[in-house]
Steps between C-alpha positions, in 0.01 A plus 500: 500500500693745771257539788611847533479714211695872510282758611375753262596755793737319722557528861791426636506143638802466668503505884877680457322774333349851648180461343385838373795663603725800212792214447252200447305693242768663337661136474179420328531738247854442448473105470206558264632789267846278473355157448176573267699522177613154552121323573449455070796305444497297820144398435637348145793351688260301761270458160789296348554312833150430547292467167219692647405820463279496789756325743772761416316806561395325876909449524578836397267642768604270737876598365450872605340416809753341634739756356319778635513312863860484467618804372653602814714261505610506158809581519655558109739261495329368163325739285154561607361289158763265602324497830147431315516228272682282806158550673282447199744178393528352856059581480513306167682192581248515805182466301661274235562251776173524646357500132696311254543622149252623272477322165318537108393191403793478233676388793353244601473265247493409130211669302203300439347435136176462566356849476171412462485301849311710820797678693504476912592782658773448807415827730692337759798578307698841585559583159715762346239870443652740250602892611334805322800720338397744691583392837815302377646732229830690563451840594785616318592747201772289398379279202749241567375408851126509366584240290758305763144525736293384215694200481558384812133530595387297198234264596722168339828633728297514819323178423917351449553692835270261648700156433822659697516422885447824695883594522584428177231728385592749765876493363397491163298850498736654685770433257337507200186679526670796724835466388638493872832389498606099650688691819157717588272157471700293700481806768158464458434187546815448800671256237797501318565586113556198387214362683309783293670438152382091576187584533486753171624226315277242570178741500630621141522148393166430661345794317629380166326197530176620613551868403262661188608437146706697320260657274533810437176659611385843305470761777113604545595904360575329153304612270462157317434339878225766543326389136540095595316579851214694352436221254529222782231746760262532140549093450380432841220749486401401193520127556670473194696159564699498137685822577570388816656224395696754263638683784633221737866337415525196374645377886322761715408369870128629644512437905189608727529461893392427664447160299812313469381410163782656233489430133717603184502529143271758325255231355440342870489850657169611244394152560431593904363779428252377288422191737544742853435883387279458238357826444233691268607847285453792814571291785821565596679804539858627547645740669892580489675516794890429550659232797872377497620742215271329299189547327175416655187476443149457773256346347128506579247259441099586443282386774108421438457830604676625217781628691863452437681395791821377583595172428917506431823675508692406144875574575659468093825442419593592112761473208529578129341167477163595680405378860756311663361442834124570659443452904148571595438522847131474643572675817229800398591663855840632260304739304487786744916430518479591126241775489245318315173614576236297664349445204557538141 
């Protein structure tokens, strides 16, 4: 994690600077007032990059830091977002060097078929965290880039992100994610176009390989999405295993970091459950939340004391066929990401 965090009231840190001084503030104020708007959609950007929520904001603070240090030197010869995402990439491909990759356990391996065996949990693994909608959402009126935000923040696309080598992941969002064009990348990155267009290809063909399926996944606003997710909280709460079963496709995947442990098919999915959640009427609650332009759900667990508390973050995805896809992280220091109460 950066050492050096932005201050919530900066002083000015460079020695070139007249600290306190009319200009020095006024530069303040100008850097801040011109690079603000861009903070939401550079913290998805280094989201993408990263696969942690936690790690981008930390970049993105350490992004306008550094900015802000340098702003009298900027000199507008790129734009001044231009000028930001070069120091939030060139921050990324830091960390992910220092860091590695972040995986879901879908990625490591073939799914195991023995649901009712103890998992192992693998903390030592950096493992991919989801992103509340909130914090990753496009702040934009324009329906079309919602949705083009949506997408490209989907939990199974930044999980594919992850197989790519840094650079090809780099090229690959700035191309296709932000529609630069192949001249303004290789720029960028001090290469050439066709060096770019190379490396587009291969991360493409990467992505198709490892990329999410091609379902088509109902968005969470349908009305017939909103009806299947209400049954599956009520199954769950209930502990009513048969209409469970009901709700899950016939293929569906269930993942859970952070145990590497992934299993598929509807009948195997109940059958962990049963054997590693088993549960009476009342003990678990959900609460709906939304992460990746999906639907979410935190559920809490009673305690002896009677209380619910956290126990996992469900991200879901769905079709017309019921739930495609469940990844349940355990990480319960999420739920304040997601505005889920303490408590349920």
């Amino acid at each position: 994690m950066p050492a050096d965090p932005t201050p919530a009231d900066p002083t000015p840190a460079d020695p070139t600077r007249e600290t306190g001084s009319a200009t020095a503030i006024a530069d303040d104020r100008e850097f801040l007032d011109r690079a603000d708007p861009y903070r939401r959609e550079l913290l998805a950007h280094c989201y993408r990059m990263l696969g942690s929520i936690h790690d981008a904001e930390d970049l993105v603070q350490e992004t306008y830091l550094r900015a802000w240090k340098s702003y009298e030197r900027f000199e507008g010869r790129s734009s001044l977002r231009t000028w930001l995402y070069r120091i939030a990439t060139n921050a990324c491909l830091t960390a992910i060097d220092q860091r590695g990759n972040r995986p879901m356990p879908s990625g490591l391996g073939a799914p195991s078929d023995e649901p009712e065996r103890p998992v192992v949990a693998s903390p030592e693994v950096p493992w991919l965290e989801p992103a509340p909608d909130t914090v990753v959402a496009a702040d934009a009126a324009d329906p079309a880039a919602i949705v083009a935000a949506r997408e490209s923040t989907r939990l199974a696309f930044v999980a594919a992100l992850q197989h790519l080598p840094a650079k090809q992941r780099v090229v690959l969002i700035l191309r296709d994610v932000l529609k630069w064009r192949a001249a303004e990348v290789a720029e960028f990155l001090g290469t050439s176009t066709a060096a770019v267009n190379s490396a587009l290809q291969r991360a493409r063909e990467r992505l198709e390989q490892d990329g999410p399926a091609r379902d088509e996944l109902v968005e969470p606003a349908d009305p017939s999405a909103r009806e299947l997710l209400d049954r599956y909280a009520k199954a769950f709460e209930d502990a009513d295993i048969t209409a469970l079963l009901e709700l899950f496709k016939r293929d569906a995947v269930w993942e859970m970091p952070p145990f590497p442990e992934w299993f598929t098919g509807a009948e195997t999915i109940v059958r962990l459950i049963i054997a590693q959640c088993a549960a009476e009427p009342g003990e678990l609650r959900m609460l709906p939340a939304a992460a990746n332009g999906q639907p979410a759900f935190g559920l809490y667990r009673r305690d002896g004391e009677g209380v619910h508390r956290p126990y996992q973050l469900q991200v879901i995805a769905i079709t017309a066929d019921g739930v495609a896809h469940v990844s349940a992280f355990f990480d319960t220091t999420l739920f304040p990401l997601f505005g889920l109460p303490e408590n349920a």
